[in-house]
C-alpha positions in Angstrom: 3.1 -17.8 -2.9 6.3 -15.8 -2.2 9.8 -17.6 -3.9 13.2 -16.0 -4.8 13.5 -17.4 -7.8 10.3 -17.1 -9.8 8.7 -13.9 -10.7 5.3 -13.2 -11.9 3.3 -11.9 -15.1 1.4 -9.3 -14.8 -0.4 -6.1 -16.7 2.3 -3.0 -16.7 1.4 0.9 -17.1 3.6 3.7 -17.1 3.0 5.7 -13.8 5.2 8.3 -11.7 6.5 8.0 -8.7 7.3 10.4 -5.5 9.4 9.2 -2.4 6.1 9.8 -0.2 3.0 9.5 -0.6 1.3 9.8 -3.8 -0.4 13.4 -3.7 0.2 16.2 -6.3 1.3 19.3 -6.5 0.1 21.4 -3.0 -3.7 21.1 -3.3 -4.9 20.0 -0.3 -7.3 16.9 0.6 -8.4 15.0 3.3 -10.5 11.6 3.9 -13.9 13.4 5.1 -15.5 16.6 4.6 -15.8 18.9 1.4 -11.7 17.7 0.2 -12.8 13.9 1.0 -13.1 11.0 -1.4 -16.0 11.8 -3.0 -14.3 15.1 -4.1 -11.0 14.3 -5.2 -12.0 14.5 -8.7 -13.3 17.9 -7.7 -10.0 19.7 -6.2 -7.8 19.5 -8.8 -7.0 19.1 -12.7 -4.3 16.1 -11.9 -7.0 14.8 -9.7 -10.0 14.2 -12.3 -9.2 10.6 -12.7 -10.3 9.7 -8.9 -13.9 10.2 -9.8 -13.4 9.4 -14.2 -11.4 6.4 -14.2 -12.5 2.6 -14.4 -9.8 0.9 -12.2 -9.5 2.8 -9.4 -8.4 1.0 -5.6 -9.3 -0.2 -3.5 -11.8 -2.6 -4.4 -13.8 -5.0 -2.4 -12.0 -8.4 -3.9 -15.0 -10.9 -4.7 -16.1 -13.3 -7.5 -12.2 -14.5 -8.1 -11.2 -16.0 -11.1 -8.5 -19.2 -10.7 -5.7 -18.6 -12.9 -1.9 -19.2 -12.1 -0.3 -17.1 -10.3 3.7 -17.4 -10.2 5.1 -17.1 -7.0 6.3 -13.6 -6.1 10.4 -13.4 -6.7 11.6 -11.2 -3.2 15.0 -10.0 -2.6 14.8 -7.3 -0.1 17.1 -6.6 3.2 16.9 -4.1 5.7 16.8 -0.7 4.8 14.0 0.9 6.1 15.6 4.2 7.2 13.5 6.8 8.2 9.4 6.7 9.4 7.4 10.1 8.8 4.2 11.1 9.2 2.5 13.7 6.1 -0.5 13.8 7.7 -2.2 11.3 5.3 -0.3 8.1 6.7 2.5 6.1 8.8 5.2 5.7 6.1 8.6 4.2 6.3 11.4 5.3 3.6 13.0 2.5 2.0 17.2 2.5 0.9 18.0 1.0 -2.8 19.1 -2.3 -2.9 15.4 -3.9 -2.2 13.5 -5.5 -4.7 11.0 -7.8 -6.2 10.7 -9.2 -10.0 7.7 -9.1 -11.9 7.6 -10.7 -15.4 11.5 -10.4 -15.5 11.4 -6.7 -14.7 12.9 -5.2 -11.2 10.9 -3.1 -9.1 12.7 -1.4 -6.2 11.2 -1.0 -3.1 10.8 2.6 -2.0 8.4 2.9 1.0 5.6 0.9 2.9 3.0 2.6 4.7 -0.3 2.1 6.3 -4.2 2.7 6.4 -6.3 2.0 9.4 -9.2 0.7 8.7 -7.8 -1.1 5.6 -8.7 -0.4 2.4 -9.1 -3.3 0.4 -11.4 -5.6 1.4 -12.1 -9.6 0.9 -15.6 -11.0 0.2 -16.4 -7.8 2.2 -14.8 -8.1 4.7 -12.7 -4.6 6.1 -9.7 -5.1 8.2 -8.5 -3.1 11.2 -5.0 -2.7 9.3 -3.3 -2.0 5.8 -0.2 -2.4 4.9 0.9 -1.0 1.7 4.7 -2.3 0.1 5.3 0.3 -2.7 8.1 -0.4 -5.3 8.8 1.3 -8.6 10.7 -0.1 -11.8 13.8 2.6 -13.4 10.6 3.8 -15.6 8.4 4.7 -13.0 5.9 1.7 -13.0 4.5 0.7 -10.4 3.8 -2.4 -8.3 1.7 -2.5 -4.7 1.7 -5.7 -2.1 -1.3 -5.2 0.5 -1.3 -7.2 4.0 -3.6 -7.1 6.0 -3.8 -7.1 9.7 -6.0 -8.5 11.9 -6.6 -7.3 15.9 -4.2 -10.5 17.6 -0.8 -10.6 19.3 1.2 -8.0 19.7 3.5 -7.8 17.0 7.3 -7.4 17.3 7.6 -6.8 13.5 6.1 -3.4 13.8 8.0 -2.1 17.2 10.8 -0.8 15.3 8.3 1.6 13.3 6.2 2.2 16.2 8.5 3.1 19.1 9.8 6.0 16.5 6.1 7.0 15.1 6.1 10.5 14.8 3.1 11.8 16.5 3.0 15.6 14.5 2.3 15.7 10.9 5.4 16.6 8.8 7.7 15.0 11.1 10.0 12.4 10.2 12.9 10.6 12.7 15.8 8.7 11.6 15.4 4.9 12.8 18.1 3.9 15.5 18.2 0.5 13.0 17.1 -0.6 10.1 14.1 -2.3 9.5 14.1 -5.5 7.5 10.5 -5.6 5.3 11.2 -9.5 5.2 10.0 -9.5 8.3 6.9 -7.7 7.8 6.1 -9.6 4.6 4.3 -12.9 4.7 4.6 -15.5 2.5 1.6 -18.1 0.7 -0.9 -17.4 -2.1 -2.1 -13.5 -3.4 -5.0 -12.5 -5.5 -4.0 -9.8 -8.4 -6.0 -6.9 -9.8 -4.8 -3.9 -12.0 -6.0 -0.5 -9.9 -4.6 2.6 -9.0 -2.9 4.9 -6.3 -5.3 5.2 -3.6 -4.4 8.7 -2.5 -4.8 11.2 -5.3 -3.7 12.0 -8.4 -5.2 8.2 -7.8 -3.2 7.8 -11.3 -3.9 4.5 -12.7 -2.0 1.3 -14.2 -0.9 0.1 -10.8 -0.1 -3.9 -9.8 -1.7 -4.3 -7.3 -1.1 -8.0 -5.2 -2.9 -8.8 -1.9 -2.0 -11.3 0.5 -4.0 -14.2 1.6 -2.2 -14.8 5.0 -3.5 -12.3 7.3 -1.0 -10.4 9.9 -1.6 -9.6 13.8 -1.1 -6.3 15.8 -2.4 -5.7 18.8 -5.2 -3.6 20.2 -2.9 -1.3 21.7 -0.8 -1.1 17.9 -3.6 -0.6 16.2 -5.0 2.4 18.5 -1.5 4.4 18.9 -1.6 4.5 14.7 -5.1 5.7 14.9 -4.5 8.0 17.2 -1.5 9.5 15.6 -3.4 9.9 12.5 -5.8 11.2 14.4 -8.7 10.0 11.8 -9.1 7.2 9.5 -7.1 7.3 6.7 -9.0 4.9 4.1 -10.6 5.4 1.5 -13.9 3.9 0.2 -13.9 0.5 -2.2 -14.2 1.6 -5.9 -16.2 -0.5 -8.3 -14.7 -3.7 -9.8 -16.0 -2.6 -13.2 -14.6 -5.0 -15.9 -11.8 -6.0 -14.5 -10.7 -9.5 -13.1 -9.5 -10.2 -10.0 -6.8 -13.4 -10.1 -5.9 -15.9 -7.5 
């Protein structure tokens, strides 16, 4: 569940953070081809742990294990600011002043961004939409709430995001208002899992909480990200390995 007054134990790692999305340095990669997925590792020295480590994301989420969960402590307003496209994803940029607590430690949010299909999945199932809600603590650790989004009713939430979506890679607009994350987040029960970035340097240690309660966008949503990103921007579920996944 989400509350604003309770927070929630979790595992902590160190990790770094960028403003964007999480790629290093200027190598290039891509989600298909010869710089796809199953090559990160390949590409790059800062990249090795995408095909070495042992809790990299996403992960298909299966064979739960009940534990308690706190709920989630939220205290954002609006201050998405600006929406840019990198090539690799959607993402809007996030003023200070946003946060959630996690085992009585802040963690600001900086950006949320999206995948299309998603990347997690649930008992195997893949949804048409990601949403990714990326904040940072002053040390650089990181903390990632997924929703999902089902094909449904057009959603108003989005519009502000969309009607400004930059349609060229490298271009960012300012938005005309700011958007409100509140609005974007739902509330209920999560399941927990300790992962990684799921872009490269795909640098581990990396809170990741998914949402139960399942968004809408419409058809037509859905299609104008896709074809702005002009491919599918997910990539493949990594293995569970030992680790537990908590709801």
């Amino acid at each position: 569940m989400i509350n604003k007054q309770l927070g929630i134990p979790l595992l902590i790692a160190g990790m770094c953070l960028s403003t964007t999305v999480f790629s290093a340095g200027k190598t290039h990669w891509a989600y298909s081809g010869d710089e796809g997925p199953d090559h990160w590792g390949e590409l790059d020295p800062g990249f090795t742990i995408c095909s070495t480590g042992k809790n990299q994301s996403p992960v298909n989420l299966t064979r739960m294990t009940h534990g308690y969960l706190r709920p989630i402590k939220v205290n954002y307003k609006a201050g998405g600011n600006e929406v840019v496209n990198n090539g690799h994803t959607v993402q809007v940029n996030y003023a200070s002043g946003s946060s959630i607590n996690i085992d009585n430690n802040e963690f600001q949010l900086k950006q949320f961004h999206f995948h299309s299909p998603g990347e997690n999945t649930i008992e195997g199932r893949s949804y048409p939409m990601e949403a990714h809600f990326v904040h940072a603590d002053k040390e650089g650790n990181l903390a990632v709430i997924a929703v999902m989004f089902n094909e449904g009713r057009h959603n108003e939430k989005l519009e502000k995001a969309w009607s400004q979506m930059p349609a060229q890679a490298g271009d960012k607009h300012a938005l005309a208002s700011q958007i409100d994350a509140n609005r974007l987040l739902p509330g209920g029960q999560y399941y927990r899992f300790n992962g990684s970035l799921t872009t490269p340097p795909c640098s581990e240690g990396v809170r990741w909480m998914v949402m139960k309660r399942v968004e809408n966008a419409s058809r037509e949503q859905i299609e104008r990200f896709m074809k702005v990103m002009q491919h599918p921007n997910n990539r493949p579920v990594q293995p569970v390995n030992a680790r537990l996944i908590v709801q």
